[in-house]
LUMSE-38512 format. One line per 5 residues: number of its first residue (from 1); their letters; for each residue x, y, z of N, C-alpha, C, CB. Coordinates in steps of 0.2 Angstrom, whole numbers. Glycine has a CB too. Layout:
# residues N
NUM	a	X Y Z X Y Z X Y Z X Y Z ~ ...
//
This chain:
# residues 364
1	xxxxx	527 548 252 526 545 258 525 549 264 532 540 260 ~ 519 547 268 519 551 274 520 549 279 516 554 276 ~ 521 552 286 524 549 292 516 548 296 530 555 296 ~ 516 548 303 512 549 307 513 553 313 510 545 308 ~ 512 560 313 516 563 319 516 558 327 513 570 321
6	xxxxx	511 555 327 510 552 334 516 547 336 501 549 336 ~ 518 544 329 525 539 331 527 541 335 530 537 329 ~ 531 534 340 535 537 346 540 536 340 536 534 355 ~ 545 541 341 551 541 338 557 538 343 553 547 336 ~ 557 539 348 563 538 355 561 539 361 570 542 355
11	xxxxx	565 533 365 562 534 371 569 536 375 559 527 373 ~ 573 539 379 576 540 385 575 539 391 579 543 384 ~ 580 536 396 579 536 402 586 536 405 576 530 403 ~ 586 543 411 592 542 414 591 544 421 597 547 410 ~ 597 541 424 596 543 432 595 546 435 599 542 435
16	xxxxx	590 549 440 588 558 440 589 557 450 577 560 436 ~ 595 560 452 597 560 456 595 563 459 601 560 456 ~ 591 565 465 590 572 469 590 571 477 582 575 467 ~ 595 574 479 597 574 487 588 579 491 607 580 489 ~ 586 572 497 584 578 501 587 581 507 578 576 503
21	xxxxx	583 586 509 587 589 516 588 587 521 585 594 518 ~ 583 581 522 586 575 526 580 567 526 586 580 535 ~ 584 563 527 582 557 528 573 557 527 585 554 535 ~ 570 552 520 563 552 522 561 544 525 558 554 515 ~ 561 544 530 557 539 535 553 536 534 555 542 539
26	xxxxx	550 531 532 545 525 533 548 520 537 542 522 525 ~ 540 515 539 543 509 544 546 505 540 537 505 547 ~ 547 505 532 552 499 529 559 501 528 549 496 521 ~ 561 508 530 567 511 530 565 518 528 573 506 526 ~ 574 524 526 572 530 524 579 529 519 572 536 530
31	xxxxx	577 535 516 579 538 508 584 542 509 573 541 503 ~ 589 543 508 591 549 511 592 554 501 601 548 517 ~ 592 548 497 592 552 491 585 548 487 600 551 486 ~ 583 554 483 578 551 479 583 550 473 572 556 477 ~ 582 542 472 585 538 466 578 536 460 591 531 470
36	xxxxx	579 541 455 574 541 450 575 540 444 572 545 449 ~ 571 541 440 574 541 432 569 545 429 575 532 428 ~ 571 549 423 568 555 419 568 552 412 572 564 418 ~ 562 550 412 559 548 405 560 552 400 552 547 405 ~ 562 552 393 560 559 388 558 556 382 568 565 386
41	xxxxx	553 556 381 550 553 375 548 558 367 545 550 378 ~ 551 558 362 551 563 356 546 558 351 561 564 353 ~ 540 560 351 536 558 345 540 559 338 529 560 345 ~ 535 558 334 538 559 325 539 565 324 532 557 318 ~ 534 571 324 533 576 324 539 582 329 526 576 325
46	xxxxx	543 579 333 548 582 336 544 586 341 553 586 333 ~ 537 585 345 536 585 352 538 580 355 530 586 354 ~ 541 583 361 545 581 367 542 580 373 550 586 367 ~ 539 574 377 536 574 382 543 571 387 528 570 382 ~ 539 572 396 544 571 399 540 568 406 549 579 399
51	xxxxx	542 561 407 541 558 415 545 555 420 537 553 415 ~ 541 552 424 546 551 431 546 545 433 544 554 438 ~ 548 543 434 550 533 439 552 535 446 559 527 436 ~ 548 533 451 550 536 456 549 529 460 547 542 458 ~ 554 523 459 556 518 463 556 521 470 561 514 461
56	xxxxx	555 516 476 557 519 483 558 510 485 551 525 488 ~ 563 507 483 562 501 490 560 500 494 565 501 493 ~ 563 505 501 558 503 506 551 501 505 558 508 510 ~ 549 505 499 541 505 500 538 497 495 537 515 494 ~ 539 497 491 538 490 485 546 487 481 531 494 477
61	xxxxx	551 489 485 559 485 484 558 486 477 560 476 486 ~ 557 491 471 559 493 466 566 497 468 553 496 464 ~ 569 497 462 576 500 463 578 504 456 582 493 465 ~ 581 508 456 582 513 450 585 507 444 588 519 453 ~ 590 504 446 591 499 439 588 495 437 596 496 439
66	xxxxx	584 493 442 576 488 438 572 492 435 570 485 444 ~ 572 499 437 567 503 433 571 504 426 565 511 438 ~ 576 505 427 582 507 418 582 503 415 590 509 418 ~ 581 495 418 583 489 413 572 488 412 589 481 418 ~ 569 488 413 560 489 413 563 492 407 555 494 420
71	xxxxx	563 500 407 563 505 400 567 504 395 564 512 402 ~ 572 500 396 576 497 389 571 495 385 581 492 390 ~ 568 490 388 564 483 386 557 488 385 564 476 392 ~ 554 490 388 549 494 384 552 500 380 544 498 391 ~ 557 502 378 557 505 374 560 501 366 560 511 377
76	xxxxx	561 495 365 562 489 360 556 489 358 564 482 363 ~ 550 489 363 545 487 360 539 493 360 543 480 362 ~ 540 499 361 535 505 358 539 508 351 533 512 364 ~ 543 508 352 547 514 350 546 512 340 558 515 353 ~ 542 516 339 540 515 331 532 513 332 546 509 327
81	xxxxx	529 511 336 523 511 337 518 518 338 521 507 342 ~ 511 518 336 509 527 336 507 526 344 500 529 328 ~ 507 531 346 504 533 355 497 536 353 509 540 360 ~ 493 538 351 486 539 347 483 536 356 484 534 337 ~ 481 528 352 480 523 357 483 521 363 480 520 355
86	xxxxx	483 529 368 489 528 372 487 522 377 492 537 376 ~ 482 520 378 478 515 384 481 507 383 468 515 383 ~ 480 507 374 480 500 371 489 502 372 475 498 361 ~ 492 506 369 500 504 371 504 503 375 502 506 369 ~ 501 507 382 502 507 388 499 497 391 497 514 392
91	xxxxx	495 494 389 496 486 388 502 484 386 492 483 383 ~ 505 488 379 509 483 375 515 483 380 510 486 366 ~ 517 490 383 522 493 386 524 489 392 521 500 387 ~ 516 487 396 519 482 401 519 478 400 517 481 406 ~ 517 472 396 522 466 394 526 468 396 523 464 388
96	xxxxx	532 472 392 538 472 392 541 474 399 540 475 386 ~ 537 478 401 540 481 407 541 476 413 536 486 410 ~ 539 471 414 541 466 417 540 466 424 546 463 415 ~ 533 470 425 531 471 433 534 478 437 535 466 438 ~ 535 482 434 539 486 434 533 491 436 542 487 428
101	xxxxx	532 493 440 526 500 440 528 507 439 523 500 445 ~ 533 508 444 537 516 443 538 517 436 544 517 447 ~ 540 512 432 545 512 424 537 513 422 551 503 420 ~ 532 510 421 525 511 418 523 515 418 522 510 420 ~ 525 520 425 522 527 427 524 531 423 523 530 432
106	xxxxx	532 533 422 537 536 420 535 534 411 545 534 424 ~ 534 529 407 532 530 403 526 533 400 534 526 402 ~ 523 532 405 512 534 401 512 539 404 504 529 404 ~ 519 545 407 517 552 411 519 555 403 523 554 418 ~ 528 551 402 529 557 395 527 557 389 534 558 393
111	xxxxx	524 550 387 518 549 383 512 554 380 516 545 387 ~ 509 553 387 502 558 388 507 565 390 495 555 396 ~ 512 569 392 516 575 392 514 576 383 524 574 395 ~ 517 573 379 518 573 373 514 572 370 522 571 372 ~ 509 571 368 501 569 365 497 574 368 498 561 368
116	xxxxx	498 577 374 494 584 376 497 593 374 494 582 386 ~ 504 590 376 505 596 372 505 598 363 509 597 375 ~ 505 591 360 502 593 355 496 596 352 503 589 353 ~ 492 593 356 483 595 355 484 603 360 476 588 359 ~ 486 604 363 487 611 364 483 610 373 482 617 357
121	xxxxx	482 605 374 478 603 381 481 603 388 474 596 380 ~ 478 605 392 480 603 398 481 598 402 478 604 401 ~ 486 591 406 483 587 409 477 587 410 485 586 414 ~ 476 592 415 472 591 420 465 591 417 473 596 427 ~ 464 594 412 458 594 407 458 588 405 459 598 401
126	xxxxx	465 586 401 462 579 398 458 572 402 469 576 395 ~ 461 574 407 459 569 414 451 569 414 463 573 422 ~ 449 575 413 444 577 414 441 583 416 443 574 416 ~ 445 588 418 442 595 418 439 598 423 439 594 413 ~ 437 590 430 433 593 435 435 598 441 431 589 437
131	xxxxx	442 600 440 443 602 446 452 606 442 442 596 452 ~ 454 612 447 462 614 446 466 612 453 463 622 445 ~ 461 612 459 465 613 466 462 607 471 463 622 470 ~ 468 606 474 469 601 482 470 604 485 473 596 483 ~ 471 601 493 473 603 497 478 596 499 468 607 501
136	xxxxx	483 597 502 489 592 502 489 595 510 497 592 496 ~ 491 590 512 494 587 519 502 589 519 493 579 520 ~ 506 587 525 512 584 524 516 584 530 516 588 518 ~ 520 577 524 521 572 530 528 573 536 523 563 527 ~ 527 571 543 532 569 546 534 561 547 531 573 552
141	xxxxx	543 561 545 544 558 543 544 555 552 548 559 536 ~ 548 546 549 550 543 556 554 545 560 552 536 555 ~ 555 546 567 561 549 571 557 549 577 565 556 568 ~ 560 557 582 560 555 587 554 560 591 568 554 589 ~ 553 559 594 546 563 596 547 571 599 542 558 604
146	xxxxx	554 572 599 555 581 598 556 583 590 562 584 602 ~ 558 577 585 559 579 580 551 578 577 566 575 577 ~ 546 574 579 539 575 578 538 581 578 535 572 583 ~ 539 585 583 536 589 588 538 597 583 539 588 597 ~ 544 596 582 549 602 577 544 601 570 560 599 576
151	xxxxx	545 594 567 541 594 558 533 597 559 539 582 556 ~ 529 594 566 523 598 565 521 606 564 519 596 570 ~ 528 610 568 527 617 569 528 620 563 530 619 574 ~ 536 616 561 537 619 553 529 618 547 544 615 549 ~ 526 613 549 521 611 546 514 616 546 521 605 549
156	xxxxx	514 618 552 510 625 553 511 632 552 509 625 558 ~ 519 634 550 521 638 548 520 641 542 525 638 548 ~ 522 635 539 520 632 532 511 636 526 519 621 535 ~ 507 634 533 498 636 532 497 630 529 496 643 526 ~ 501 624 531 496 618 529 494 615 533 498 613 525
161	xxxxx	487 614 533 483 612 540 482 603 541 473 615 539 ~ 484 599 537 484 593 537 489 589 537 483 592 533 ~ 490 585 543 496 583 544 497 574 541 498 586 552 ~ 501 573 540 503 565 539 508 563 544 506 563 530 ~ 508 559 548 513 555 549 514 547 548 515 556 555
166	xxxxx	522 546 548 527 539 549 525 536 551 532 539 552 ~ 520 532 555 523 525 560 523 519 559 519 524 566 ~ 524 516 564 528 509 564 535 506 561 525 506 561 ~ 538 501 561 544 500 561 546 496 569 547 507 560 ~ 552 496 568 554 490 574 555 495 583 563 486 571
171	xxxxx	552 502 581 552 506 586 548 504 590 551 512 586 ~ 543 502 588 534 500 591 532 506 592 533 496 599 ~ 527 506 594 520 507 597 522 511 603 516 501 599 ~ 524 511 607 526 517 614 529 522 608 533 514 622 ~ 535 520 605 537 525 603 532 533 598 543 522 599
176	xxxxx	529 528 595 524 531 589 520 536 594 519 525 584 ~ 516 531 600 511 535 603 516 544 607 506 528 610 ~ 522 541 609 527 548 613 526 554 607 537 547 615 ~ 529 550 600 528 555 594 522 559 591 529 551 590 ~ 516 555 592 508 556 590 508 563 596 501 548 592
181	xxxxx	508 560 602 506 565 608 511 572 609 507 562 615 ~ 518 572 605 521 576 607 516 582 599 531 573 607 ~ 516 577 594 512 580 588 505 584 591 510 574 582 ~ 502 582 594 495 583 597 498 590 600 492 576 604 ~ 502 587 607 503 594 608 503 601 606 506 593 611
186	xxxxx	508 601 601 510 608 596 505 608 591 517 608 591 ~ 499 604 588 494 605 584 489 603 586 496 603 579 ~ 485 604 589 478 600 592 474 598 587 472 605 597 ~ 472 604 583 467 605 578 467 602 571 467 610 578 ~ 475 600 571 476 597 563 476 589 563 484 598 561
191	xxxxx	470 587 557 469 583 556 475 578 553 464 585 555 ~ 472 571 557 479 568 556 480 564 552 481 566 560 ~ 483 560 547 483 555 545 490 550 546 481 556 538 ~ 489 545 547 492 540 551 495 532 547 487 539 557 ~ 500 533 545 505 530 538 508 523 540 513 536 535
196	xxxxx	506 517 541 512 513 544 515 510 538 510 509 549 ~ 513 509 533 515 507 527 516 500 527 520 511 525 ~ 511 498 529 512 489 530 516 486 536 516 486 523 ~ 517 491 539 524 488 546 522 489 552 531 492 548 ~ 515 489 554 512 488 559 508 481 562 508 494 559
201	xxxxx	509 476 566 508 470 566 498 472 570 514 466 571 ~ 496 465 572 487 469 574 490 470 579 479 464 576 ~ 493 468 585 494 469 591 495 477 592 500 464 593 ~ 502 478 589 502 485 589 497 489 587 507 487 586 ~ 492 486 583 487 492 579 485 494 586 480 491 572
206	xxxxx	483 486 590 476 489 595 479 492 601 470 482 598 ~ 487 492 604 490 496 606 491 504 605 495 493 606 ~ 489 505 599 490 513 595 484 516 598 491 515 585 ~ 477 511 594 473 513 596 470 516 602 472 511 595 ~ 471 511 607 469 509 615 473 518 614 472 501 621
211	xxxxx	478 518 616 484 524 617 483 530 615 489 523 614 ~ 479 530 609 477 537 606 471 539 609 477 538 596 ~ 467 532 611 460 535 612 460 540 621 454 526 613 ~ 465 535 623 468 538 631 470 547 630 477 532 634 ~ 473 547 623 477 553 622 471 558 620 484 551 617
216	xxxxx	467 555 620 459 560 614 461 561 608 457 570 616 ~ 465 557 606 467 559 597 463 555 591 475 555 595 ~ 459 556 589 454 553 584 456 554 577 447 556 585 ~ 461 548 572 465 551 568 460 554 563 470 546 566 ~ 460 556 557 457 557 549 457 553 547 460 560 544
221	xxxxx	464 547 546 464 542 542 468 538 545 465 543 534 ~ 468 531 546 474 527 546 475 524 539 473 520 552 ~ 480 525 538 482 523 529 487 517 532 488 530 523 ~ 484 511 528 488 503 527 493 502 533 494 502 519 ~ 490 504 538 493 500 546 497 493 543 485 498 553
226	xxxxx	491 489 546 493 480 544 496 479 537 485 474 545 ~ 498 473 538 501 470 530 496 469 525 505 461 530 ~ 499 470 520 494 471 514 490 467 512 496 473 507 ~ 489 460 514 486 453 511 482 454 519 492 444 507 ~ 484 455 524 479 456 531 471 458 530 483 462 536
231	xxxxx	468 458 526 461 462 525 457 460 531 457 459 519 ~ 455 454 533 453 454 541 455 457 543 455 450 544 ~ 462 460 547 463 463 550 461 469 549 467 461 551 ~ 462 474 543 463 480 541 453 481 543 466 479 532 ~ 448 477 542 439 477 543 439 477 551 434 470 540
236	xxxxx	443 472 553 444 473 562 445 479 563 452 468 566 ~ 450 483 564 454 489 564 448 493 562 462 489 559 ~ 444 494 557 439 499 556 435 496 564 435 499 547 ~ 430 492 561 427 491 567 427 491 573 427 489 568 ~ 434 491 576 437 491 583 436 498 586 444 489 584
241	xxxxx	440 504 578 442 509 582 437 513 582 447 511 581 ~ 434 512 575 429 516 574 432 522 570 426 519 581 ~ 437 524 568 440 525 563 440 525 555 443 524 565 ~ 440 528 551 442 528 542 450 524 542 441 537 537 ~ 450 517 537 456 516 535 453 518 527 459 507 537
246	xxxxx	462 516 526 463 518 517 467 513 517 467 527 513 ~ 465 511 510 471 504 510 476 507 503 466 495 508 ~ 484 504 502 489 509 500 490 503 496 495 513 504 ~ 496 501 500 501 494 498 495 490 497 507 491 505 ~ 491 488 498 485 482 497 478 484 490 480 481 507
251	xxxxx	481 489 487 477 491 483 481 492 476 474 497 486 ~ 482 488 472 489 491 466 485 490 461 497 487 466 ~ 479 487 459 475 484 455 469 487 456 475 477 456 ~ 464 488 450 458 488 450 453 482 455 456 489 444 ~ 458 475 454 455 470 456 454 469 459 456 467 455
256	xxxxx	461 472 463 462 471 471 456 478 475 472 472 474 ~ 454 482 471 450 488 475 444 485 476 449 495 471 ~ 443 479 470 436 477 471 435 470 476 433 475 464 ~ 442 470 479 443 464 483 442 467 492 452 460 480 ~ 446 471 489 445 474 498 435 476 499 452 486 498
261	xxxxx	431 481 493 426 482 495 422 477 497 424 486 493 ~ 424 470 494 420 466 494 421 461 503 422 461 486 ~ 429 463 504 430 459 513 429 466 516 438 455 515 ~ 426 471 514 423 479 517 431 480 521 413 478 526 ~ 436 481 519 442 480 523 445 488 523 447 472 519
266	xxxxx	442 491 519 446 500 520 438 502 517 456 504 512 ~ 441 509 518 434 513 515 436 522 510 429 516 524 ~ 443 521 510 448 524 505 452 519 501 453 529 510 ~ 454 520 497 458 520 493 464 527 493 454 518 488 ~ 474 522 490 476 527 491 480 527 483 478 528 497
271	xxxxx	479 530 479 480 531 472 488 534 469 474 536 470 ~ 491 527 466 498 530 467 500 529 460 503 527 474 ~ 502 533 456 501 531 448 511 528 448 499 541 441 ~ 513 528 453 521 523 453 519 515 454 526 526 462 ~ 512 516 456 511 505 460 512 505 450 499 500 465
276	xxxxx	507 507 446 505 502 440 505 507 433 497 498 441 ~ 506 511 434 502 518 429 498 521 429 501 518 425 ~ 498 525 425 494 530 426 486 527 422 498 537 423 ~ 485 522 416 479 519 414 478 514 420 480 516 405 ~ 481 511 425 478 506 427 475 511 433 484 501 429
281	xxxxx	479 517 436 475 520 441 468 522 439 478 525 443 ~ 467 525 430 462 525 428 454 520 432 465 525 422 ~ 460 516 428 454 508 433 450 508 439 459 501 436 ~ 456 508 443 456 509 449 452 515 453 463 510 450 ~ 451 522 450 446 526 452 440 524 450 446 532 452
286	xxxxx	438 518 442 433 519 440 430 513 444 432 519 432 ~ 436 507 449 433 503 454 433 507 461 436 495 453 ~ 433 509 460 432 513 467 426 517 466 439 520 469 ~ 424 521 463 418 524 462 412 518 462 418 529 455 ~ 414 513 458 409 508 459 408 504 465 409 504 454
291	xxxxx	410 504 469 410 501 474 411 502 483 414 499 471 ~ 409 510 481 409 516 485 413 517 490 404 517 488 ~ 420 519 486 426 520 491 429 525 488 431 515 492 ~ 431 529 495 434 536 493 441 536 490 434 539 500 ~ 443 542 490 449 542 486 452 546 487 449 543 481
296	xxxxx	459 546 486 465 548 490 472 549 485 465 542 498 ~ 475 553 484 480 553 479 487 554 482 477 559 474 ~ 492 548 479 499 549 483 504 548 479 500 543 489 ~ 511 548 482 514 544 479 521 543 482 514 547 473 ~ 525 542 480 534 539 483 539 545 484 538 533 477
301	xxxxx	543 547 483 546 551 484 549 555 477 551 549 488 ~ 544 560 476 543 561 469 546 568 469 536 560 464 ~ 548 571 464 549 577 461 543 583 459 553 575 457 ~ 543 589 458 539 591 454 537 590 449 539 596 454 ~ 539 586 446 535 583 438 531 578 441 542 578 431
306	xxxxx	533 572 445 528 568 445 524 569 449 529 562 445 ~ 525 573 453 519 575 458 514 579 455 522 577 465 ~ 516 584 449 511 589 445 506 585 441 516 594 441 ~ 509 578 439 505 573 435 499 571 441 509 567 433 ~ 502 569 448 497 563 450 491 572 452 501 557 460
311	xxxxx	494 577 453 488 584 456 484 585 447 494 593 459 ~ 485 583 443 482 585 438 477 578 438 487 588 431 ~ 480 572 437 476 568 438 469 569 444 481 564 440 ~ 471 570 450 468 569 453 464 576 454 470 565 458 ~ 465 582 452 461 587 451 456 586 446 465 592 449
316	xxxxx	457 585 439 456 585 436 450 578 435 461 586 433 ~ 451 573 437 445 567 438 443 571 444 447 558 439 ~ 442 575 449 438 575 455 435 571 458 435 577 455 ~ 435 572 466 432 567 468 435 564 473 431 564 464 ~ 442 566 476 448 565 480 447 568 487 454 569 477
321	xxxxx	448 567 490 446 569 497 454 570 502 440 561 501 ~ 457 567 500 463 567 501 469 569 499 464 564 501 ~ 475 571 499 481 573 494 487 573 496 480 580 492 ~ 492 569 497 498 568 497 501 569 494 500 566 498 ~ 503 574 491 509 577 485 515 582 489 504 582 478
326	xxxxx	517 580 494 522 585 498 529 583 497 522 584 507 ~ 532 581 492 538 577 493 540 582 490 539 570 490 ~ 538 585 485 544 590 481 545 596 485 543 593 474 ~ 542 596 492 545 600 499 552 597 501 539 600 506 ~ 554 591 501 559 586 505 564 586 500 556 578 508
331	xxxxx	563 591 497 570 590 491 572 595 491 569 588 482 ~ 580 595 492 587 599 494 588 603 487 594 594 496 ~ 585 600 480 587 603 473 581 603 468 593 598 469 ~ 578 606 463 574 605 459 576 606 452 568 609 460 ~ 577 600 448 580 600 443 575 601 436 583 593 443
336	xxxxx	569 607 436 565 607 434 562 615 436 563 600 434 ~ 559 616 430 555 621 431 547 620 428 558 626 428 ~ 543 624 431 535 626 430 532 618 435 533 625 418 ~ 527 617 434 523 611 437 519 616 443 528 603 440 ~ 517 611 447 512 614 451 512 620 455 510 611 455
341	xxxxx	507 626 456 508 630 462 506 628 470 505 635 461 ~ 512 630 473 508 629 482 508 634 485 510 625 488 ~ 500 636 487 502 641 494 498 639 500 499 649 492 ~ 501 638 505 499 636 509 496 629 511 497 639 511 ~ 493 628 511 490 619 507 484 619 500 484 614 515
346	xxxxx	486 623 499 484 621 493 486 621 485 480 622 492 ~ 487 615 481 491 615 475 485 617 471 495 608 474 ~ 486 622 465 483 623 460 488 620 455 481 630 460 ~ 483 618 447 485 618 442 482 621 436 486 613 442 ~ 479 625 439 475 630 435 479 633 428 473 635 441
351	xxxxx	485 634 430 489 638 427 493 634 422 494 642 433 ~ 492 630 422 494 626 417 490 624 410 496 620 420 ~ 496 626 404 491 627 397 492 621 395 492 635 391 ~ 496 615 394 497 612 390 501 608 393 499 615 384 ~ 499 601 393 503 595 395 504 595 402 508 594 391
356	xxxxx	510 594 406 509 594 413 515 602 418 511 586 415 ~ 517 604 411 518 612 412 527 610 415 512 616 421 ~ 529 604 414 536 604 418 543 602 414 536 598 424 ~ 546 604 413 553 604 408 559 603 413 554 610 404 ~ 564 600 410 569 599 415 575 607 414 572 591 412
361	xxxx	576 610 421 579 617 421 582 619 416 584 618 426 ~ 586 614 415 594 617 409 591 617 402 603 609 409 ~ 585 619 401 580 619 395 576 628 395 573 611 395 ~ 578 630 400 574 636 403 580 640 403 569 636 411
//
């Protein structure tokens, strides 16, 4: 009797705790811990792949025990099926997962970990091969317009020329614009991208705007200002300001990418393999490309594993214009070794021979 190496043999999932150095800030609240989970999936053949669930509440009210009870139940129903067909099982997987996107992510990361490092391949190849390096931004989180002003300089210390910030939330609009201007001041030159994460109402948008235009600030990107079902508003907001939006929270679907280009309502997309997985994001750039919108690669408060996935991802398909992968800067602990290099803003994954290069420390 023979086996088939590609069976999954077991699935694990445990809580992957990582304190940051301080509070990360969005307008739907802040994190003071990243509460995750580390996927470890062992095919037939005893390769070992390894992914991330990186729920964040604030951001889509996913919670670490929705994500553990998701992978129970997807792991009932892969575990003894072959991963070969990792696209067709990543179907079977969300059934079970039961809406679950971070759990989706975290399973089709150590999946494809494990299926690539058998074949001896690189993500970023398997993706496609077109690229090793980004350049990432990074973000200043919500607070107060000296503590703006402190994030942007470390931010330029750093040698990363691209900045992201926080706004919105129940501060408003004076507060954001003191913050933007105090940011302006210490960085003229850095281009900006501008995060409200669905918690900006129209009123306030056209208050930011009017405000930044007074201030001479002309952002890079406004990313998902308004509420995500708002598309009207989100086409207003291009039109008014004259400005590039990207749409985030309002983009989770291929379906929905073809919904926005069709009410012309963003002109980026922003690619986050925690909304649905990592085959749905597949989708998702192949309706983006068709439908001529740019692309932009993020994610939630992730560690160096999953953020080495979304940079090989998005290296590797090319074609990104954008890069938010800074979070495994805002972490006080790294429970892992190898995954991506940074120097100064830019991540390479060049250096990675096989699968997404990241193992958990206490294995090194």
């Amino acid at each position: 009797m023979t086996t088939t190496p590609t069976i999954i043999r077991s699935i694990e999932a445990a809580p992957l705790d990582i304190r940051l150095h301080v509070p990360f800030g969005i307008s739907g609240g802040a994190q003071a811990v990243a509460r995750n989970v580390l996927v470890t999936l062992t095919l037939e053949d005893g390769t070992v792949g390894y992914g991330e669930a990186a729920p964040l509440p604030a951001y889509n009210g996913e919670t670490q025990a929705q994500v553990l009870a998701a992978l129970a139940r997807m792991r009932r129903a892969v575990v003894g099926c072959c991963g070969r067909d990792w696209r067709k099982l990543a179907e079977h997987a969300r059934a079970a997962a039961g809406g679950s996107g971070s759990a989706q992510a975290g399973f089709e990361m150590a999946l494809l970990d494990a299926l690539t490092k058998r074949e001896g391949v690189p993500l970023w190849e398997f993706f496609g091969g077109a690229g090793t390096e980004l350049e990432i931004d990074m973000t200043v989180t919500t607070g107060s317009a000296a503590e703006a002003a402190e994030a942007a300089r470390d931010i330029g210390r750093r040698g990363i020329r691209m900045i992201k910030v926080k706004i919105g939330g129940p501060a408003g609009a004076a507060h954001d614009l003191a913050r933007l201007a105090a940011i302006y001041e210490v960085a003229p030159a850095a281009p900006l991208i501008l995060d409200g994460n669905a918690g900006v109402s129209r009123a306030e948008a056209r208050e930011l705007v009017a405000g930044m235009k007074r201030l001479g600030i002309a952002p890079a990107l406004m990313e998902q200002w308004l509420p995500k079902d708002d598309l009207a508003g989100m086409r207003a907001l291009h039109e008014e300001s004259g400005w590039t939006v990207a749409a985030d929270e309002a983009a989770c679907t291929a379906t929905d990418v073809r919904r926005i280009a069709q009410e012309k309502a963003a002109q980026v997309i922003n690619i986050k393999l925690m909304k649905a997985g990592v085959s749905e994001a597949l989708e998702i750039v192949a309706a983006a490309r068709e439908t001529g919108l740019g692309l932009m690669i993020g994610g939630n408060v992730e560690s160096i594993l999953a953020m080495t996935v979304s940079a090989c991802f998005a290296a590797g398909a090319g074609g990104f214009s954008y890069a938010d992968l800074d979070t495994p800067l805002f972490l006080a602990e790294n429970p892992f070794a190898g995954g991506f290099s940074l120097k100064g803003g830019t991540v390479t994954v060049a250096h990675i021979a096989c699968g997404h290069g990241v193992v958990p420390a206490v294995l090194v």
